[in-house]
C-alpha positions as CSV (number, residue, x, y, z in Angstrom):
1,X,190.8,63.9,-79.2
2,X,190.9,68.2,-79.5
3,X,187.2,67.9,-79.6
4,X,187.1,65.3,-76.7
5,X,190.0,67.8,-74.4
6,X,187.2,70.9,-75.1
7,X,184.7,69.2,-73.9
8,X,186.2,68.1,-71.1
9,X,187.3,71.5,-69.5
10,X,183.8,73.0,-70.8
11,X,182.3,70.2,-68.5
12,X,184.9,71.0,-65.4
13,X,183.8,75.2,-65.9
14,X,186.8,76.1,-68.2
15,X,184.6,77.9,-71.0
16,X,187.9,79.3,-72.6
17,X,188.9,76.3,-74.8
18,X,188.4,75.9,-78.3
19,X,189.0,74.2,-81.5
20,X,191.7,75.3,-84.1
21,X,190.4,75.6,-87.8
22,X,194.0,74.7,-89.2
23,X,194.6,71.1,-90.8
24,X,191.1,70.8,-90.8
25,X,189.1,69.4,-93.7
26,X,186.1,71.4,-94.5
27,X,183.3,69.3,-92.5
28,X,185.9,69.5,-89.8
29,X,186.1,73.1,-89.8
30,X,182.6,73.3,-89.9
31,X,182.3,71.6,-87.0
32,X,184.8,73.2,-85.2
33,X,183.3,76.6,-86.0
34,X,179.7,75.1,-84.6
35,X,181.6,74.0,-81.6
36,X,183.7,77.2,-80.9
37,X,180.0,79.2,-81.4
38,X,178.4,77.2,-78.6
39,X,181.3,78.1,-76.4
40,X,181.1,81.4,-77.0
41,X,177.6,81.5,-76.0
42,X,177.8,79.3,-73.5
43,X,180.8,81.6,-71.9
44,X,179.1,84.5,-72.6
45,X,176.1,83.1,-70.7
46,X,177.8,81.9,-68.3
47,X,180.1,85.7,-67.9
48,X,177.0,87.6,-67.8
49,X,175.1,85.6,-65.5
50,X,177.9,85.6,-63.4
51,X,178.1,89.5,-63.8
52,X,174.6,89.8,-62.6
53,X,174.9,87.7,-59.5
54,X,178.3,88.9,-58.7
55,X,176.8,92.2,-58.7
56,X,173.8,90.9,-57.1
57,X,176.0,89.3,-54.2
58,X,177.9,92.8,-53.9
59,X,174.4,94.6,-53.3
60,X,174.5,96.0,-57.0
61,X,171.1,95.6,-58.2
62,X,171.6,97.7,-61.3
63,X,172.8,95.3,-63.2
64,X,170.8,93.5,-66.1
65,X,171.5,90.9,-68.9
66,X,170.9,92.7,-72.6
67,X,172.4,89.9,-74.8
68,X,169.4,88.3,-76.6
69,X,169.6,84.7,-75.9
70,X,167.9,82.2,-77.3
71,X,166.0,78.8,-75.7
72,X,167.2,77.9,-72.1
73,X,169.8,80.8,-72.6
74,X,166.8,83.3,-73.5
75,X,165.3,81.9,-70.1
76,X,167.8,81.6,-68.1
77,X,168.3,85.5,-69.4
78,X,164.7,86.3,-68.4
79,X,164.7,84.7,-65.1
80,X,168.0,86.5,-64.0
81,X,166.4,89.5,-65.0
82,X,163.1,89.1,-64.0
83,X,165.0,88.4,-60.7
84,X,166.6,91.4,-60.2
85,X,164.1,93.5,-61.2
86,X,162.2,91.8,-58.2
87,X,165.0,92.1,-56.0
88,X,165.1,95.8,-57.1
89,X,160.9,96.3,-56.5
90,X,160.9,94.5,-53.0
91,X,164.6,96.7,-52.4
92,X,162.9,99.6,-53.8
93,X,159.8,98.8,-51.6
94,X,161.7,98.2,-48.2
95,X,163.6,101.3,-48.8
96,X,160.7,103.1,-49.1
97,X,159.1,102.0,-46.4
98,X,162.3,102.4,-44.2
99,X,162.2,106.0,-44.5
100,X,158.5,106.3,-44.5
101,X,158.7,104.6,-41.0
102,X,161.9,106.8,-39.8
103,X,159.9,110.4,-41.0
104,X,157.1,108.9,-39.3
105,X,158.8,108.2,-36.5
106,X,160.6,111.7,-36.3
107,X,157.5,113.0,-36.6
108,X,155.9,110.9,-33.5
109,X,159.2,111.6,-31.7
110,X,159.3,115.5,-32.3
111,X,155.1,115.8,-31.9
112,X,156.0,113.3,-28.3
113,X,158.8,115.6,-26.9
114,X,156.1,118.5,-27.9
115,X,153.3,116.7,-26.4
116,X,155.5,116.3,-23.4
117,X,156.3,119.7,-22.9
118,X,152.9,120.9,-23.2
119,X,151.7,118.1,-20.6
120,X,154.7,119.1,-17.9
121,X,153.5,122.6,-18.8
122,X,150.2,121.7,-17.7
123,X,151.3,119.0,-15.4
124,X,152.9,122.5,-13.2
125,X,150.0,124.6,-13.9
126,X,147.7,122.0,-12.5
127,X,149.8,122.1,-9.7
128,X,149.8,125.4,-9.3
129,X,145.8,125.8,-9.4
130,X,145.5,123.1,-6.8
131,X,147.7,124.7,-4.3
132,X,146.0,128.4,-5.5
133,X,142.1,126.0,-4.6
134,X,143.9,124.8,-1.5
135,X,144.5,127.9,-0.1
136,X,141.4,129.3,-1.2
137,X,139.7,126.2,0.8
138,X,141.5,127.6,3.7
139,X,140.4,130.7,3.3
140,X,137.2,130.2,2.6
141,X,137.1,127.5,5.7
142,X,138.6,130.6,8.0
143,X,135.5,132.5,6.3
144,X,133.1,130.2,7.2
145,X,134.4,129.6,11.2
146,X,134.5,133.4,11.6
147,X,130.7,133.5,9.8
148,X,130.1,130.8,12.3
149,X,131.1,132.5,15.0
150,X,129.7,136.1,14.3
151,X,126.4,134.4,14.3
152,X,127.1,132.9,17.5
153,X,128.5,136.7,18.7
154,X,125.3,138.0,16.9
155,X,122.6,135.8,18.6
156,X,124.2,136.8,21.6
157,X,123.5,140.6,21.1
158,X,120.6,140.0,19.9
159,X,119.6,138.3,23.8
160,X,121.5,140.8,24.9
161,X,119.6,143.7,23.2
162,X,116.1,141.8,23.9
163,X,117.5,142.0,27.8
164,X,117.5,145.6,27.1
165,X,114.6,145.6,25.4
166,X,112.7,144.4,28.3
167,X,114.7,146.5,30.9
168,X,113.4,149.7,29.2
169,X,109.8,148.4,28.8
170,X,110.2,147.9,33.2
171,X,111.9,151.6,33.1
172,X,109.0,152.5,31.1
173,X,106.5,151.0,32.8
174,X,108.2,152.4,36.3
175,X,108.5,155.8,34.9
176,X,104.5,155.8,34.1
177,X,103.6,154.7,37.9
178,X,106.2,157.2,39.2
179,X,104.3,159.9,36.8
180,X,100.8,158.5,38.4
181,X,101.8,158.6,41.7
182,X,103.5,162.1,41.4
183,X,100.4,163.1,40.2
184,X,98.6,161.7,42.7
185,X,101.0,163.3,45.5
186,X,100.7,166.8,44.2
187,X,96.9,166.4,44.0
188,X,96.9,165.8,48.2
189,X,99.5,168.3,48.1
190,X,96.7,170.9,46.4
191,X,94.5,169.6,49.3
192,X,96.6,170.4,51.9
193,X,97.4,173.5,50.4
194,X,93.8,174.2,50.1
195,X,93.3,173.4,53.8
196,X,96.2,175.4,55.0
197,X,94.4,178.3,53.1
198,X,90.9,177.7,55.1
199,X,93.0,177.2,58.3
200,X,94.6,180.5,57.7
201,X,91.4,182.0,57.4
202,X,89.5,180.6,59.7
203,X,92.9,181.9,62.3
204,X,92.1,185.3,60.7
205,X,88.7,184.8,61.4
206,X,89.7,183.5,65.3
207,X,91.8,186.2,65.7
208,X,89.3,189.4,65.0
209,X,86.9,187.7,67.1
210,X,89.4,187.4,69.8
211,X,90.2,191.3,69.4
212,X,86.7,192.0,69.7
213,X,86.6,189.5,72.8
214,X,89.1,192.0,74.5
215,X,91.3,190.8,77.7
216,X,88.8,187.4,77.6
217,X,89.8,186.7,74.1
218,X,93.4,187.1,74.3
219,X,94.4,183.4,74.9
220,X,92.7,182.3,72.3
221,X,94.4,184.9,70.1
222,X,97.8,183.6,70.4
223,X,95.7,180.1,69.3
224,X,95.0,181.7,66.3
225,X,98.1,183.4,65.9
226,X,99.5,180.0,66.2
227,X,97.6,178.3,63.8
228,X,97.3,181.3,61.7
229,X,101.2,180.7,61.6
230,X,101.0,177.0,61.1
231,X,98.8,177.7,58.3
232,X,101.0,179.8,56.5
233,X,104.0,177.1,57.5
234,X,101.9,174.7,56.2
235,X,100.7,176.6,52.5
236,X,104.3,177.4,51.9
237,X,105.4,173.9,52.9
238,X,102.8,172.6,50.4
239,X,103.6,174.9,47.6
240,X,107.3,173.6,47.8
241,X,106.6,169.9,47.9
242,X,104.2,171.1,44.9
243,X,107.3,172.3,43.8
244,X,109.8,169.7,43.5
245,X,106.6,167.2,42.8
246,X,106.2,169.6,39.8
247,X,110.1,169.4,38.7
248,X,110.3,165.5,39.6
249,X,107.0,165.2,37.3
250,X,108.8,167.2,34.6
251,X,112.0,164.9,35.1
252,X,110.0,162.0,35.0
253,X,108.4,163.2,32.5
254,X,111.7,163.6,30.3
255,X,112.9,160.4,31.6
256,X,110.0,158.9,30.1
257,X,110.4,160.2,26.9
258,X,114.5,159.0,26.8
259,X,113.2,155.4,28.1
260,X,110.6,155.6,24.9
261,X,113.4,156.5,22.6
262,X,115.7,154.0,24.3
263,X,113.0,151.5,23.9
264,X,112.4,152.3,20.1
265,X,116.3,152.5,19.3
266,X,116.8,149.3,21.1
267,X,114.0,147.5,19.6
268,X,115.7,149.1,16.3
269,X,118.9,147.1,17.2
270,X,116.9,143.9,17.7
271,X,115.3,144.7,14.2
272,X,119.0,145.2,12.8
273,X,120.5,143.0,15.1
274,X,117.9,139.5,13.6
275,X,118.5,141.1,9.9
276,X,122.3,140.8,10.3
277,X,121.7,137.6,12.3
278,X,120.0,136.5,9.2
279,X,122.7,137.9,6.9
280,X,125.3,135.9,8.6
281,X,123.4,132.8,9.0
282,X,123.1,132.8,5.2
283,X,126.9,133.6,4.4
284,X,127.9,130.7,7.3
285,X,125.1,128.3,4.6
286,X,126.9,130.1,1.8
287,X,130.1,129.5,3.5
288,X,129.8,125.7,4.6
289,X,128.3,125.3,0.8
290,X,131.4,127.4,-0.5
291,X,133.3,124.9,1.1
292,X,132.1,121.3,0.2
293,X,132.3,123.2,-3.4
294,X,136.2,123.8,-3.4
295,X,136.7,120.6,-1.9
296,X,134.9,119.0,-4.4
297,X,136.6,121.1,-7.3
298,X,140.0,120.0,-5.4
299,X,139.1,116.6,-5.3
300,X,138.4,116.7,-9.5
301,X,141.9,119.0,-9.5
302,X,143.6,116.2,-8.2
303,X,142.4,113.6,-10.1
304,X,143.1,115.4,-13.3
305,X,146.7,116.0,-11.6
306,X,146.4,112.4,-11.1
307,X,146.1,111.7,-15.0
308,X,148.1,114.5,-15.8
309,X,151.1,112.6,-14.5
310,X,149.9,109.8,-15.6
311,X,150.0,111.0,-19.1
312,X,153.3,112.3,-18.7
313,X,154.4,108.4,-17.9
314,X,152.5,107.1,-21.1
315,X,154.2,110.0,-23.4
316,X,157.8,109.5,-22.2
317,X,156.9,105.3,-22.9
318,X,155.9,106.7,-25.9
319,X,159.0,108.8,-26.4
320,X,160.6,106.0,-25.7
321,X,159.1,103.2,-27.8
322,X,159.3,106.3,-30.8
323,X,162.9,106.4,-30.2
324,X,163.6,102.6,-30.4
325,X,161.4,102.6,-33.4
326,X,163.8,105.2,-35.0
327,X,166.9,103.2,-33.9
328,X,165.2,100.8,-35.5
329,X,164.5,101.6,-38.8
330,X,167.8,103.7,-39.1
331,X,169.2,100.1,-38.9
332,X,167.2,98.7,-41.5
333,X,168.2,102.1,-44.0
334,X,171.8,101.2,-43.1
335,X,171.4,97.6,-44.3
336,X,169.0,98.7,-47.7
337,X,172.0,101.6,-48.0
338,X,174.0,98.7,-49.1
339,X,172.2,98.0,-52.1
340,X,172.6,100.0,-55.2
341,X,169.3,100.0,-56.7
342,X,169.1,101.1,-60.6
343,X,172.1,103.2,-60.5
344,X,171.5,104.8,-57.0
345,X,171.8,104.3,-53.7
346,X,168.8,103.5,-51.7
347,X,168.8,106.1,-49.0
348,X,165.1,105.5,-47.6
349,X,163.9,109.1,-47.4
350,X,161.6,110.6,-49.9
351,X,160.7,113.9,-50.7
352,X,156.8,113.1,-50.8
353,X,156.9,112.0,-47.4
354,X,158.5,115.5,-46.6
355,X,155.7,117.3,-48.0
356,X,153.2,115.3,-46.8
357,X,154.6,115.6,-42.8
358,X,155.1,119.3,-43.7
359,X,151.5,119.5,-44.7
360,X,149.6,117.5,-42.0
361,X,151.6,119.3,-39.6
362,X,150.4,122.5,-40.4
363,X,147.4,121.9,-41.0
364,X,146.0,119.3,-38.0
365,X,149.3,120.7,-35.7
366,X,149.5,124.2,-35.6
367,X,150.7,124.7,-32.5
368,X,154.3,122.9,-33.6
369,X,154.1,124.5,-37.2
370,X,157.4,126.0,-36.9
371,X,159.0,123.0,-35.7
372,X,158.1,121.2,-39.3
């Protein structure tokens, strides 16, 4: 009946019966002592398995089974064991991995918010050099009207100065014929003069014959006289026209020479006049080619404005989805940080991982080498 009771509360979980050894015969207490042994084991199974998985259900993975069991005990033992060791590997593992993924994340985060700055950085100084290529294209625009219209205010000149050209080749041309005929006039003028000088002698002539002639020759004396006088009137008229001929020959003469040198400086002017035509013809080519240039460069400014900003848009996404990530796997440390694995807390972050973010940083990063 004892026997029976004890293995009745064994079979309903109450471990803590057992048999008494008094009154008992020897076989009895034998058998009460084999009986009370398999309880103890059985209850101290039973108390360290339920150690294990109570500290198992309150996230303690530290805890093991040492009692060496035999059989199904020694199993049971092992696979409890062999259970939390696994626990403690894949724990071990995630937690691991948890921080991994939140330093890598840190680091994508702090290398985005760098990346970003340095992309808004450039984001304004693209900005900046498109307005600066703007203005230039303005400039350069106003360059190439005003090129435009000095050629058109050079070709003009240069009519202009051919005009004059060909006015001082007619003055030339008119001064020469002026010079022949003035030449022409003061050789009738050396007639005339000559023939005033035989009329004044011939008079002379008249005149003594008339003297001779006496009282008969007197009337034709004052002939003479006459023409003697209009002779003389007639040399010195003659040697004055001869005169001013002379001077108006000499004027023309220097007028000629001004019209030659007006000539030759005007034809210099044309001469300069089609060089700086030529000049400004090639800096209103250079200037319309000046311009489809900027326009082009501010056409490729734009566009890389255009994926500037759009960068900007994938790196705060990025930023973004880096964040979340770290939300993320500061969640799953907190929910490993309630496991106690081998006799510490498993925190997630590693010391290698430091080193190793430390290292690739300032070695493929540089630029953010005092930000590690």
């Amino acid at each position: 009946k004892e026997i029976a009771n004890v293995v009745k509360e064994a079979g309903q979980g109450q471990l803590s019966e057992r048999l008494s050894l008094q009154g008992k015969d020897e076989f009895q207490t034998m058998l009460a002592e084999q009986l009370n042994t398999l309880m103890n084991v059985n209850q101290q199974v039973v108390a360290d398995t339920q150690r294990v998985f109570g500290a198992l259900a309150a996230g303690d993975l530290s805890q093991t089974i040492n009692v060496e069991y035999q059989g199904a005990f020694g199993q049971l033992k092992n696979s409890a064991n062999k259970t939390v060791a696994k626990l403690n590997a894949v724990m071990g593992e995630i937690s691991q991995t948890s921080g991994n993924v939140r330093q890598a994340s840190e680091m994508i985060s702090e290398d985005n918010q760098s990346l970003r700055n340095r992309t808004k950085i450039q984001a304004s100084e693209i900005e900046t050099t498109g307005a600066s290529i703007e203005e230039i294209s303005g400039i350069v625009r106003q360059n190439a009207d005003n090129a435009r219209e000095a050629h058109g205010l050079a070709q003009t000149t240069q009519k202009q100065a051919e005009q004059g050209g060909t006015a001082a080749e007619r003055a030339t041309k008119a001064m020469s014929e002026i010079n022949i005929a003035s030449r022409k006039i003061t050789e009738i003028t050396s007639v005339i003069d000559e023939i005033a000088f035989q009329t004044n002698l011939l008079a002379l002539n008249a005149s003594v014959e008339a003297a001779h002639a006496g009282d008969q020759g007197r009337g034709f004396a004052v002939v003479a006289n006459e023409v003697r006088d209009l002779a003389q009137r007639s040399a010195e008229a003659a040697k004055q026209i001869k005169g001013l001929i002379e001077d108006s020959l000499k004027k023309v003469n220097d007028g000629s020479l001004l019209v030659d040198a007006s000539a030759a400086a005007l034809g210099e002017i044309i001469e300069s006049v089609q060089k700086v035509n030529t000049v400004i013809s090639e800096i209103s080519m250079a200037g319309g080619k000046q311009t489809i240039g900027i326009e082009q460069i501010n056409k490729a400014v734009l566009s890389i404005d255009q994926g500037t900003q759009h960068n900007v848009e994938m790196v705060d996404k990025t930023a973004s989805a880096s964040n979340s990530l770290n939300l993320e796997s500061e969640k799953l440390a907190e929910m490993v940080a309630i496991f106690k694995i081998n006799g510490n807390q498993a925190t997630g972050v590693t010391s290698t991982i430091k080193d190793d973010a430390a290292e690739r940083r300032s070695k493929s990063r540089p630029w953010v080498r005092s930000a590690a």
